[in-house]
Each structure stands twice: as C-alpha cells, then as structure tokens.
MOPAC internal coordinates of N, CA, C and O (Angstrom, degrees):
PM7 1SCF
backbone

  N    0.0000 0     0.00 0     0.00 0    0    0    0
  C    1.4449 1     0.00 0     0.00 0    1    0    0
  C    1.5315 1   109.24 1     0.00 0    2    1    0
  O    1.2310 1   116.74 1   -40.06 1    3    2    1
  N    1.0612 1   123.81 1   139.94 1    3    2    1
  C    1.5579 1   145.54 1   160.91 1    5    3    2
  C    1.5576 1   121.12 1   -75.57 1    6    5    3
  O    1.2310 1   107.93 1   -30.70 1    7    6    5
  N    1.1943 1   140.14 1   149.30 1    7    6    5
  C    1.1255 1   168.34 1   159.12 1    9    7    6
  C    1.4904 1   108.82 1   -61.69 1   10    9    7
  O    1.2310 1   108.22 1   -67.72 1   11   10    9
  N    1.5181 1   139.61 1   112.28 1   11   10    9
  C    1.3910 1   123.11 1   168.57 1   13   11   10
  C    1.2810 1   107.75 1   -61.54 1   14   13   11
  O    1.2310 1   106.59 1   171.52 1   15   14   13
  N    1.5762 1   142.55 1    -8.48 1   15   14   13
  C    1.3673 1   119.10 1   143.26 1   17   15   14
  C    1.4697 1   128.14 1   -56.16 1   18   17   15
  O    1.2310 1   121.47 1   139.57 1   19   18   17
  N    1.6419 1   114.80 1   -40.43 1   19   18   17
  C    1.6542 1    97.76 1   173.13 1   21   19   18
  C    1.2994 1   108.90 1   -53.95 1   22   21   19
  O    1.2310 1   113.15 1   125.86 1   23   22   21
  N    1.0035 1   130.55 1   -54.14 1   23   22   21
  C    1.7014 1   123.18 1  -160.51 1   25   23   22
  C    1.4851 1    97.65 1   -81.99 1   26   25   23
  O    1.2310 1   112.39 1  -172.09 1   27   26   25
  N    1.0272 1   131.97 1     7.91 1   27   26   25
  C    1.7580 1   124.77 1   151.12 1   29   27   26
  C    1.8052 1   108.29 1   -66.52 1   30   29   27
  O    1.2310 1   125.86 1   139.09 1   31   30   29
  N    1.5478 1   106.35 1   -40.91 1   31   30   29
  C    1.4824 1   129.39 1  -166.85 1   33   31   30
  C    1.7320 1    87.66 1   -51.96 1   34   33   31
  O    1.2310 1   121.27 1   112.90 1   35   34   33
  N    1.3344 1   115.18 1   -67.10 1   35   34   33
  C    1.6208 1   124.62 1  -173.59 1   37   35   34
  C    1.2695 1   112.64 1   -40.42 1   38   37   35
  O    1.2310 1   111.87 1   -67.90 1   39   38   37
  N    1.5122 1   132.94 1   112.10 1   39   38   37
  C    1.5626 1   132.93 1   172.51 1   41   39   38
  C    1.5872 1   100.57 1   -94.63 1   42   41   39
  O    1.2310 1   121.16 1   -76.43 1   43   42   41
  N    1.1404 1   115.38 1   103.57 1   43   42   41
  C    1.4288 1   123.09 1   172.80 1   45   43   42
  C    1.7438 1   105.94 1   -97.90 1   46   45   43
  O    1.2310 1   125.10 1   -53.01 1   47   46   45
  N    1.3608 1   107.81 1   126.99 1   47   46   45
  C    1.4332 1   113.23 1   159.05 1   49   47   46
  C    1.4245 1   122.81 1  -138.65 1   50   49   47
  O    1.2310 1   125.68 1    -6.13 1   51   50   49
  N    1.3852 1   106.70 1   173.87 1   51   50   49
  C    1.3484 1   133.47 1   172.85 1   53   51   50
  C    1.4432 1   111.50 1   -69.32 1   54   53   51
  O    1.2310 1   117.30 1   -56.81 1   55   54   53
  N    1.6895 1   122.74 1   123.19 1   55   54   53
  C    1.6877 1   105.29 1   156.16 1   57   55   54
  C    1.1154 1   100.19 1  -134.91 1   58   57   55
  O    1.2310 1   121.27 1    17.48 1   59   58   57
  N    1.8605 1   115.18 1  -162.52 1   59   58   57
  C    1.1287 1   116.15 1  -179.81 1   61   59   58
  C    2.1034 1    82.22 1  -113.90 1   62   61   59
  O    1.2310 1   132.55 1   -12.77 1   63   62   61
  N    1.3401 1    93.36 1   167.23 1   63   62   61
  C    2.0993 1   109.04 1   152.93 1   65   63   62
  C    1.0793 1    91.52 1   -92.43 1   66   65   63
  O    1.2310 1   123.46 1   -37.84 1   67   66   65
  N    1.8114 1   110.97 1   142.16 1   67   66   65
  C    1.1803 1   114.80 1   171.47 1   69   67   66
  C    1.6091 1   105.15 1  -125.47 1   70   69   67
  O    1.2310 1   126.38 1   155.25 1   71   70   69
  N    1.2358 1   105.33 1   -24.75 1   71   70   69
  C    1.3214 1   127.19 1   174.21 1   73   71   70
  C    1.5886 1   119.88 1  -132.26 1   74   73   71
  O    1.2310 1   119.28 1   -35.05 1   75   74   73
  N    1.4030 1   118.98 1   144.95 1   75   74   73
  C    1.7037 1   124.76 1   170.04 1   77   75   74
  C    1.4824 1   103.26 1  -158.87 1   78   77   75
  O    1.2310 1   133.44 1   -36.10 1   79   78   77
  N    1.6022 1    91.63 1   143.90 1   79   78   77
  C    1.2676 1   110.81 1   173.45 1   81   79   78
  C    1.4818 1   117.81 1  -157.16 1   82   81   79
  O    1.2310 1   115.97 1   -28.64 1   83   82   81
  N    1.1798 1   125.26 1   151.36 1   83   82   81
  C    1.1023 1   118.56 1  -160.10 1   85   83   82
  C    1.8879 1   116.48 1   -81.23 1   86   85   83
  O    1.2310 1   116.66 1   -34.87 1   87   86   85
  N    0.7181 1   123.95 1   145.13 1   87   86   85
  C    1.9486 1   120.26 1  -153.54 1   89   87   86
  C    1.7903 1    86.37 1  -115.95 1   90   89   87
  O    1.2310 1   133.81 1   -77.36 1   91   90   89
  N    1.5651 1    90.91 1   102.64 1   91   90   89
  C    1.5541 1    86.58 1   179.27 1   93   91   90
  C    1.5454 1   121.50 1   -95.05 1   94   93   91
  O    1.2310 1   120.51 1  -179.63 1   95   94   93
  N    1.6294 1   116.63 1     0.37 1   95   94   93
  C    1.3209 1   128.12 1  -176.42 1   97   95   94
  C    2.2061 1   104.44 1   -82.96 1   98   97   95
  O    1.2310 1   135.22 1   171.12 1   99   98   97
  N    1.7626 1    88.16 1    -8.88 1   99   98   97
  C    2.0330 1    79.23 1  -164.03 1  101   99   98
  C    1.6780 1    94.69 1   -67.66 1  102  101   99
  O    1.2310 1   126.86 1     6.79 1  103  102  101
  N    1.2140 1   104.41 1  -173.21 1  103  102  101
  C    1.5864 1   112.42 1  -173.61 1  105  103  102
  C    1.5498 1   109.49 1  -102.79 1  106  105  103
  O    1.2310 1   118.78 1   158.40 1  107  106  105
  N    1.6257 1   119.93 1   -21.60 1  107  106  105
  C    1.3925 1   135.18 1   162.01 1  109  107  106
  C    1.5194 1   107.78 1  -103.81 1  110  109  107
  O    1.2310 1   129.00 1   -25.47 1  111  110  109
  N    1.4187 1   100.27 1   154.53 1  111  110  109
  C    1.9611 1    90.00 1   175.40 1  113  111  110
  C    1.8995 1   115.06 1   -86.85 1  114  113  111
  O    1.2310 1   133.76 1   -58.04 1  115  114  113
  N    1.1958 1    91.00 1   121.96 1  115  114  113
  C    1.4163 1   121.57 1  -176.63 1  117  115  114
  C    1.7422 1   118.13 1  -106.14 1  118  117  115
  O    1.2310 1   126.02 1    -6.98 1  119  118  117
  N    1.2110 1   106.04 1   173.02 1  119  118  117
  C    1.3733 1   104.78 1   157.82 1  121  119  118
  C    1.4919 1    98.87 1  -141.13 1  122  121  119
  O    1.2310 1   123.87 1    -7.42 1  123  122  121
  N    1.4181 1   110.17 1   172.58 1  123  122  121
  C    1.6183 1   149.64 1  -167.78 1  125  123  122
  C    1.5752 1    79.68 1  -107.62 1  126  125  123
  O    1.2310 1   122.53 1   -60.94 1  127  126  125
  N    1.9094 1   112.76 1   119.06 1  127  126  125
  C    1.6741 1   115.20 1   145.39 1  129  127  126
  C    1.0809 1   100.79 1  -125.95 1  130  129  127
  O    1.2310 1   130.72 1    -7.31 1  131  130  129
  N    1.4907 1    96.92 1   172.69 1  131  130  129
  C    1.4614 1   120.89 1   175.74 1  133  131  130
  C    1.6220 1   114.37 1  -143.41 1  134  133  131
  O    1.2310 1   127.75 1   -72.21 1  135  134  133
  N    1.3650 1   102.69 1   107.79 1  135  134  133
  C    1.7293 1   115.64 1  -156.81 1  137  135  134
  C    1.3871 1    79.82 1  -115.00 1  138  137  135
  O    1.2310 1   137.12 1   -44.97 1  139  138  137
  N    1.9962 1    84.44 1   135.03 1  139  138  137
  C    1.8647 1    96.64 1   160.85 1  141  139  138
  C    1.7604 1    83.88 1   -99.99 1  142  141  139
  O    1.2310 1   133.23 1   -25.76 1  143  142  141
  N    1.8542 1    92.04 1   154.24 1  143  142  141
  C    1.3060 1   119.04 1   171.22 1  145  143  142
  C    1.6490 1   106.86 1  -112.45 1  146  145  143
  O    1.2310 1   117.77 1  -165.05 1  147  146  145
  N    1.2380 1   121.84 1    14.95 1  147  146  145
  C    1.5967 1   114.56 1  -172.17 1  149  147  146
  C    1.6579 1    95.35 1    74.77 1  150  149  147
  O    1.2310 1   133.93 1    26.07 1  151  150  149
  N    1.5994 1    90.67 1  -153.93 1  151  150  149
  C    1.8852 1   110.49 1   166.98 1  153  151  150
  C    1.3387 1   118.24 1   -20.64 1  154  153  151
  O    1.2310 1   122.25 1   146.12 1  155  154  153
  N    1.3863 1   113.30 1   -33.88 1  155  154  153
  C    2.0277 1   110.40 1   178.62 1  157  155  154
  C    1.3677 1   101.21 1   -82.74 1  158  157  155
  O    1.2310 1   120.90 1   169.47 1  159  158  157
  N    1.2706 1   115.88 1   -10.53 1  159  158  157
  C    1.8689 1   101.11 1   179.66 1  161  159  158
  C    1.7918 1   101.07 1    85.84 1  162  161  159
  O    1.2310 1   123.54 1    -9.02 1  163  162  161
  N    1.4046 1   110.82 1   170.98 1  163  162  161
  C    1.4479 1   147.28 1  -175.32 1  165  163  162
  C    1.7599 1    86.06 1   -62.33 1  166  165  163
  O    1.2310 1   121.97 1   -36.03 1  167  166  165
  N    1.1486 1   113.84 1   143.97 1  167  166  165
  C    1.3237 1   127.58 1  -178.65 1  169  167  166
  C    1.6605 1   117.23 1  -144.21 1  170  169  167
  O    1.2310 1   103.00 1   -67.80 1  171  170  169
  N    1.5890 1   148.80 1   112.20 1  171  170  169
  C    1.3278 1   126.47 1   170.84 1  173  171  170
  C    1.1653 1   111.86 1   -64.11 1  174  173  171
  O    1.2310 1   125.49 1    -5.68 1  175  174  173
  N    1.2301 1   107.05 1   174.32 1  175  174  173
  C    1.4005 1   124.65 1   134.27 1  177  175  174
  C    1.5553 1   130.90 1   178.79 1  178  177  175
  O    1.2310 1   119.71 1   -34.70 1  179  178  177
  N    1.5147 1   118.16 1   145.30 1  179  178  177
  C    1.3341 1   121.57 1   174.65 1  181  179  178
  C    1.4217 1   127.98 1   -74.61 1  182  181  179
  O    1.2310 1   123.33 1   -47.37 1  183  182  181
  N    1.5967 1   111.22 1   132.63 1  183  182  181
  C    1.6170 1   103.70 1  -148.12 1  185  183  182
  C    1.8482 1    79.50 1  -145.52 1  186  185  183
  O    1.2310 1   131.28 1   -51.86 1  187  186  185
  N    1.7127 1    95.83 1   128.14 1  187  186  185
  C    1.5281 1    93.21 1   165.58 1  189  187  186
  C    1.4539 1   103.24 1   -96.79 1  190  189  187
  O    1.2310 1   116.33 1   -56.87 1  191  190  189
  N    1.3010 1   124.57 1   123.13 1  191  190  189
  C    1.1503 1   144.36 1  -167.01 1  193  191  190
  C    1.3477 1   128.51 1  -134.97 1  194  193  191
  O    1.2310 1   113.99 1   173.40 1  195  194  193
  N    0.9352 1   128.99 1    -6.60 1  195  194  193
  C    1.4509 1   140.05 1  -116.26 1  197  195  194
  C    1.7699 1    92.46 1  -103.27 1  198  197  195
  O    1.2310 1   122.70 1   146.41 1  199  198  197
  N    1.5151 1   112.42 1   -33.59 1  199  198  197
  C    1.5023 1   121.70 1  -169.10 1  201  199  198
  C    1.8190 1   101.24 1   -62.29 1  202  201  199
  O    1.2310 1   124.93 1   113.92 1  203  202  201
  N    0.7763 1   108.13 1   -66.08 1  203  202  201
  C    1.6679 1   113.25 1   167.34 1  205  203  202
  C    1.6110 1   132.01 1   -59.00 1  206  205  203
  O    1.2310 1   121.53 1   139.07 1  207  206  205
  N    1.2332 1   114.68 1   -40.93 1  207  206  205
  C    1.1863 1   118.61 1  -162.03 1  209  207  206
  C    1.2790 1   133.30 1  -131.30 1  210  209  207
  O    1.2310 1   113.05 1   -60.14 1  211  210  209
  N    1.3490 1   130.74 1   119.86 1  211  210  209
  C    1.3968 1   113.56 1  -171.25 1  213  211  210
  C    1.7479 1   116.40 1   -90.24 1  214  213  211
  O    1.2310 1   108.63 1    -4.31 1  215  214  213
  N    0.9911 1   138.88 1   175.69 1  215  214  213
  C    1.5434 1   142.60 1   159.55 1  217  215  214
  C    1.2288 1   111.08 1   -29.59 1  218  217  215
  O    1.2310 1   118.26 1   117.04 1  219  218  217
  N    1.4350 1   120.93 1   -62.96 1  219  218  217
  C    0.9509 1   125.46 1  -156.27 1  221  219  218
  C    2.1108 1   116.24 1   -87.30 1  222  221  219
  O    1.2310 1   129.67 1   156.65 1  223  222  221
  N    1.6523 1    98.96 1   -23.35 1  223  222  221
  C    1.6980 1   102.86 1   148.68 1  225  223  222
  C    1.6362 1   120.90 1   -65.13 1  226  225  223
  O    1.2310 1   127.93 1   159.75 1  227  226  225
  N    1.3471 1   102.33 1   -20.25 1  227  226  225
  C    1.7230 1    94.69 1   176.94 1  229  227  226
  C    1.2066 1   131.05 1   -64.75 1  230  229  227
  O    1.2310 1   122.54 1   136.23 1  231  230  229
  N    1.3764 1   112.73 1   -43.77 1  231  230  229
  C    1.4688 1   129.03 1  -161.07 1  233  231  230
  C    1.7588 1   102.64 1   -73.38 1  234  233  231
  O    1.2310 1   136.54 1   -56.77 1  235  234  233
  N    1.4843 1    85.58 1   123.23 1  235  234  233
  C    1.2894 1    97.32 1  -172.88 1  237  235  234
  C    1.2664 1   146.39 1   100.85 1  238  237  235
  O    1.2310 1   129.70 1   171.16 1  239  238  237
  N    1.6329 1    98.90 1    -8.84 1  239  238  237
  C    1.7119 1   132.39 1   173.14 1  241  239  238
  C    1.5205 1   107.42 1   -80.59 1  242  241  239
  O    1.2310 1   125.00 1   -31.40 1  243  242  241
  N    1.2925 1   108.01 1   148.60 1  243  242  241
  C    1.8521 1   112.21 1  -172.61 1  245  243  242
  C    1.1107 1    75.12 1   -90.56 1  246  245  243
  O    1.2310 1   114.80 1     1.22 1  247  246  245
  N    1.3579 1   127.45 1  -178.78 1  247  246  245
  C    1.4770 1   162.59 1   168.72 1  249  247  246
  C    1.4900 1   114.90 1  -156.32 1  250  249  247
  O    1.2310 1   112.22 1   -20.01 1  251  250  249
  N    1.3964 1   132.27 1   159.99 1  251  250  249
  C    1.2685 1   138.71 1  -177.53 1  253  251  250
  C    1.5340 1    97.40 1  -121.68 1  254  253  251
  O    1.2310 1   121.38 1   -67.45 1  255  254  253
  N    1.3151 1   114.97 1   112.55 1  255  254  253
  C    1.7749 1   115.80 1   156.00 1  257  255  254
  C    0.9722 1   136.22 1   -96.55 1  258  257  255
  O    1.2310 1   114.90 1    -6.42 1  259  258  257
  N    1.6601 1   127.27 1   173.58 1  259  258  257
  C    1.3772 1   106.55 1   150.78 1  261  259  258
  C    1.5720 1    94.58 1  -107.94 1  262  261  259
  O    1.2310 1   134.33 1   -20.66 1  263  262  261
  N    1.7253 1    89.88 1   159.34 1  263  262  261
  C    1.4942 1    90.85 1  -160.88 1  265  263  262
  C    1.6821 1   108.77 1  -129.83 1  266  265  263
  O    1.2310 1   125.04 1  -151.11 1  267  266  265
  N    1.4973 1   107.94 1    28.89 1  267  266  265
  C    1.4786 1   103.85 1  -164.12 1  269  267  266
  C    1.6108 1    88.75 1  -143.98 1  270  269  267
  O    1.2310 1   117.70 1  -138.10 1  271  270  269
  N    1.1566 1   121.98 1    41.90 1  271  270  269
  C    1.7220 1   129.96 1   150.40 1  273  271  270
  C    1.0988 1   123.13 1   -81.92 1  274  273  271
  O    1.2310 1   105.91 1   -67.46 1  275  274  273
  N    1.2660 1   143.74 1   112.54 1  275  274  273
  C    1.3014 1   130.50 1   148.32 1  277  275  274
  C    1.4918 1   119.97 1    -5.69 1  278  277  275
  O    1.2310 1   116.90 1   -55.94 1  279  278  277
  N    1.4748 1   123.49 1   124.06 1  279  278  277
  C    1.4205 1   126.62 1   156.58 1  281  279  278
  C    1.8497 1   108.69 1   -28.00 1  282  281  279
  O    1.2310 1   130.41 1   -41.38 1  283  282  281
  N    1.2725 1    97.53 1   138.62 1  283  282  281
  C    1.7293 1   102.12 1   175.48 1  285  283  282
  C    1.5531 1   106.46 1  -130.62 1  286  285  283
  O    1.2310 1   124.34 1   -56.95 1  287  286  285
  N    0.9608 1   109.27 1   123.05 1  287  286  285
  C    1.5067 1   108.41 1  -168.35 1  289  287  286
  C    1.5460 1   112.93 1   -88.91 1  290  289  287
  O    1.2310 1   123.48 1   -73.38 1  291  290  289
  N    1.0426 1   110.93 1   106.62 1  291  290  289
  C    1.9545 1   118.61 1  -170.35 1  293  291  290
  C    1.7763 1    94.10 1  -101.62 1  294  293  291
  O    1.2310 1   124.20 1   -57.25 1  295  294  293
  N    0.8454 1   109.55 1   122.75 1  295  294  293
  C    1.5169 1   109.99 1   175.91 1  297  295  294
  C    1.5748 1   119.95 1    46.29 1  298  297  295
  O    1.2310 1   114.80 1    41.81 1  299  298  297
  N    1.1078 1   127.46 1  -138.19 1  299  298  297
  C    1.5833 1   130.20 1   163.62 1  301  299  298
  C    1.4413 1   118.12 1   -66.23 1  302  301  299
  O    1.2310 1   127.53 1  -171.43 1  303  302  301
  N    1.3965 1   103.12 1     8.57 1  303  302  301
  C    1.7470 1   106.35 1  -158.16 1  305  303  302
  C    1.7123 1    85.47 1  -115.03 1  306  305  303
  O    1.2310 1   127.21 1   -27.42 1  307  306  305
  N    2.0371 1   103.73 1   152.58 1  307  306  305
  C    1.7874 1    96.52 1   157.41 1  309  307  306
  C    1.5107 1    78.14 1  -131.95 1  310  309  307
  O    1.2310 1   124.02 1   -53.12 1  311  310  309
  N    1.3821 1   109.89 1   126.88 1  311  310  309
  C    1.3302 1   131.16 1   165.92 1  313  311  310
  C    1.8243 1    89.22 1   -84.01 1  314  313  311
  O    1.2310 1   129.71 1   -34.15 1  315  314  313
  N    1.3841 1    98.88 1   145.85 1  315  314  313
  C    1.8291 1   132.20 1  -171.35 1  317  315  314
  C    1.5580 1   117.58 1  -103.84 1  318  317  315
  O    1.2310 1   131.14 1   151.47 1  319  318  317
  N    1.6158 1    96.11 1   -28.53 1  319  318  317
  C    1.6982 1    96.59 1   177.73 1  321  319  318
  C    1.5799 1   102.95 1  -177.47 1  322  321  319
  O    1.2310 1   123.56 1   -21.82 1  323  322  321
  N    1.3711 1   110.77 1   158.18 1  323  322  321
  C    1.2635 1   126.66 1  -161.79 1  325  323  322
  C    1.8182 1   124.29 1  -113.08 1  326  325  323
  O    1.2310 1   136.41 1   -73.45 1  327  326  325
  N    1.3499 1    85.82 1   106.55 1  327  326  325
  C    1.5826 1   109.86 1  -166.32 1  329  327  326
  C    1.5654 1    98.72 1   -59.11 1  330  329  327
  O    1.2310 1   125.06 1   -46.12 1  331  330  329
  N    1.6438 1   107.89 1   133.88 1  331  330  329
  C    1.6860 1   117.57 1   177.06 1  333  331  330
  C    1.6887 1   111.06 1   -96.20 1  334  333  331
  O    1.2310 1   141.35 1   -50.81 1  335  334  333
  N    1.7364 1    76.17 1   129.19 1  335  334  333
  C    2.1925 1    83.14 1   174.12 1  337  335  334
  C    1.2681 1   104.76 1  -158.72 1  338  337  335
  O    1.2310 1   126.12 1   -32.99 1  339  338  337
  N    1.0814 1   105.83 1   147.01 1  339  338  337
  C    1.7338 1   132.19 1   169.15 1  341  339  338
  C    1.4882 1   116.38 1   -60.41 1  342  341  339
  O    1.2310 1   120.52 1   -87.19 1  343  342  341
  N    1.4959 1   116.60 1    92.81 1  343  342  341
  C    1.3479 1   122.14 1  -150.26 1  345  343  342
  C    1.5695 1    92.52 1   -84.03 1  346  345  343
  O    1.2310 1   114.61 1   -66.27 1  347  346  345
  N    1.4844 1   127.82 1   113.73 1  347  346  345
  C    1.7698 1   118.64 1   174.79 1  349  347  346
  C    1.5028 1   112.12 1   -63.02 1  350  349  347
  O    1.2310 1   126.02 1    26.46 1  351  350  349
  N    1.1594 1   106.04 1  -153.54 1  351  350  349
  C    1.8307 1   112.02 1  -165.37 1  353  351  350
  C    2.0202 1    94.86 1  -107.68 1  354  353  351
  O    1.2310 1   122.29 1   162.37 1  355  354  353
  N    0.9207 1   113.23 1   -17.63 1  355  354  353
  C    1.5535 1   113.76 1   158.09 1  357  355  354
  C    1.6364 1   116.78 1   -80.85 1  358  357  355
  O    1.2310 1   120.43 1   176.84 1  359  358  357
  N    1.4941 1   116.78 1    -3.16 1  359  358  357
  C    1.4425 1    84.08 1  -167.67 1  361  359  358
  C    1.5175 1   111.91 1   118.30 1  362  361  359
  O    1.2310 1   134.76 1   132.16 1  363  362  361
  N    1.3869 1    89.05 1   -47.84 1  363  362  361
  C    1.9946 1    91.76 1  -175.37 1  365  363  362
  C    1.8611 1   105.92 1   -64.27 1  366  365  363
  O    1.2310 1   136.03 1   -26.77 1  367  366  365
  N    1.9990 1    86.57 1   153.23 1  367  366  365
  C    1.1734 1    82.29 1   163.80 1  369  367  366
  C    1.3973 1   111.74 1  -120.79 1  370  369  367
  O    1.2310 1   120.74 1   -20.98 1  371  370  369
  N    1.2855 1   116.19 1   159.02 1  371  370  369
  C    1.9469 1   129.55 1   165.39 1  373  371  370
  C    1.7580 1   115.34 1   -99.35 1  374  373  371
  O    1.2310 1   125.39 1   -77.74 1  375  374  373
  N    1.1927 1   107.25 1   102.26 1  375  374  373
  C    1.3374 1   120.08 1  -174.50 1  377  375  374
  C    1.7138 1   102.44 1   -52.01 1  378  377  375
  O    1.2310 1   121.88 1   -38.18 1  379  378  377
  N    1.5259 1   114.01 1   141.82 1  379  378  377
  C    1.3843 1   130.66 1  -168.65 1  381  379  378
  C    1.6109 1    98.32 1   -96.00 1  382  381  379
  O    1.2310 1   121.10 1   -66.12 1  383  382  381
  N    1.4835 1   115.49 1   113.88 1  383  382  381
  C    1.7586 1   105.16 1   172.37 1  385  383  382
  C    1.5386 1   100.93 1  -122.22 1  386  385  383
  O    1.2310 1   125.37 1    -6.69 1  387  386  385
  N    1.2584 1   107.29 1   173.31 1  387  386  385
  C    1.1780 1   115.25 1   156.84 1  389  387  386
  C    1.4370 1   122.02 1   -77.31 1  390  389  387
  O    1.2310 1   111.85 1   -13.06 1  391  390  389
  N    1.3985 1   132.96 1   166.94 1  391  390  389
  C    1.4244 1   138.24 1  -160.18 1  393  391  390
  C    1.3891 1    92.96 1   -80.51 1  394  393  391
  O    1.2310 1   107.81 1   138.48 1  395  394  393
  N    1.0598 1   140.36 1   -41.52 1  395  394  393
  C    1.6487 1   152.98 1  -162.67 1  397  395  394
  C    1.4980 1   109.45 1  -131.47 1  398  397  395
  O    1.2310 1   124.52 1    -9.38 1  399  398  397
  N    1.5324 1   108.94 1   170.62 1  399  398  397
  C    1.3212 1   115.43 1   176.91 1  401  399  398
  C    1.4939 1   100.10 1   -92.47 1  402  401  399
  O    1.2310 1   124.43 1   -56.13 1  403  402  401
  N    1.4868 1   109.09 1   123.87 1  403  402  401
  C    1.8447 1   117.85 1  -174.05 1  405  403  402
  C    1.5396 1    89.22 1  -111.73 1  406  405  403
  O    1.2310 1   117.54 1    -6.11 1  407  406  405
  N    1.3108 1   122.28 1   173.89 1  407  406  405
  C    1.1123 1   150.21 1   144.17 1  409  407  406
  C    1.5386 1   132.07 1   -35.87 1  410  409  407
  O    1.2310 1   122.30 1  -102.51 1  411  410  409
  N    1.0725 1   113.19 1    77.49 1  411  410  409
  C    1.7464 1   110.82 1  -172.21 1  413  411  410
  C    1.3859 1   116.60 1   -26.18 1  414  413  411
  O    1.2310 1   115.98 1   -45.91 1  415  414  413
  N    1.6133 1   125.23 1   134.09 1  415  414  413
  C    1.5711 1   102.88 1   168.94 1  417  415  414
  C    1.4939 1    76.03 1   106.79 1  418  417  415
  O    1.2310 1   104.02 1   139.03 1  419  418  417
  N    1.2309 1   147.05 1   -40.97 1  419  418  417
  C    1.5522 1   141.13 1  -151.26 1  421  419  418
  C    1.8308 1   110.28 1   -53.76 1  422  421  419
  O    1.2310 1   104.12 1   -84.54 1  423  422  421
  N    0.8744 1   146.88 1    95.46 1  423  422  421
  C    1.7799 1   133.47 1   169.38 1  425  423  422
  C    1.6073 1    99.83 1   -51.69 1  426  425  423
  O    1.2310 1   140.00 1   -50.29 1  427  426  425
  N    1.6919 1    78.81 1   129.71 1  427  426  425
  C    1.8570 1   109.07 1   146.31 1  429  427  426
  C    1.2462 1   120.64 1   -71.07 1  430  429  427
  O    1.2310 1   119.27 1   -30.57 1  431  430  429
  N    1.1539 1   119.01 1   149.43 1  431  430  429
  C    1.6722 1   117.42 1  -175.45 1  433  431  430
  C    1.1690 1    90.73 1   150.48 1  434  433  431
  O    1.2310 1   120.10 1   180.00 1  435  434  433

C-alpha cells in the first residue's frame, strides 16, 4: 500500500502527440513521440504501441503522462516521461485519454 502522499509525488498530465515515428533501434516495436504539455514544453517519449496504432492515428491524440521521471535512455533515444495504457493479456497496449479534449499541461488529481 501507498501513502496518498506518494501519489501526490506522481505529476500526471495531459498532452497532445505532435509528432511519431517509428523507433527502429528499440528492442520491442515502439515508436518515437513528441507531446506538447502546454507550460511544461515539448516532451519525448518511447511508447510500445505499435499493436493498435499507427503514426499517423497518433497525431493529435491527448495522452495522460507521468511527467516527473528522470530521462531514461532507451537506445539513442532519452524518453522524458511515460505515456499511460491499459497493457492487454498479449502485451498490447490501450492508450489512456481523457473523456474530452482538455487543455494540454492540465493535472490529474
């Protein structure tokens, strides 16, 4: 069990994809994004995605991150924050949105 202070610790937000491409150096198939957060600025990150979604369905989808990880360096890439999804029983993931289009930059809580 957790503390509702740890999960205060967690900065979860709202962004948009602004960019995707497919990251052919990861060791699973992934893609390369690039989410604006509003006020936090342009953010990467490496997202195995690939079962659902192509590049070109991304652009333009909110996503919810967490956005206060240390850079992790996956190959030539340092992903900045970590895109939320509903991992299935294969592996796949289901990208986490909000119900509506919010405001990039928006806090969860």
């Amino acid at each position: 069990m957790i503390t509702y202070q740890d999960f205060e610790k967690i900065d979860l937000r709202v962004g948009t994809i602004i960019h995707a491409q497919p990251f052919e150096k990861a060791n699973k198939p992934a893609y390369q994004l690039e989410i604006d957060f509003g006020a936090l600025g342009i953010k990467k990150s490496s997202a195995q995605i690939t079962h659902h979604y192509s590049c070109e369905d991304l652009i333009g989808k909110q996503v919810i991150a967490v956005v206060n990880f240390p850079p992790k360096q996956i190959a030539n890439f340092f992903s900045e924050c970590l895109v939320l999804g509903v991992v299935g029983s294969e592996g796949d993931v289901v990208l986490l949105q909000p119900e509506r289009k919010v405001e990039n930059g928006s806090r969860i809580g």
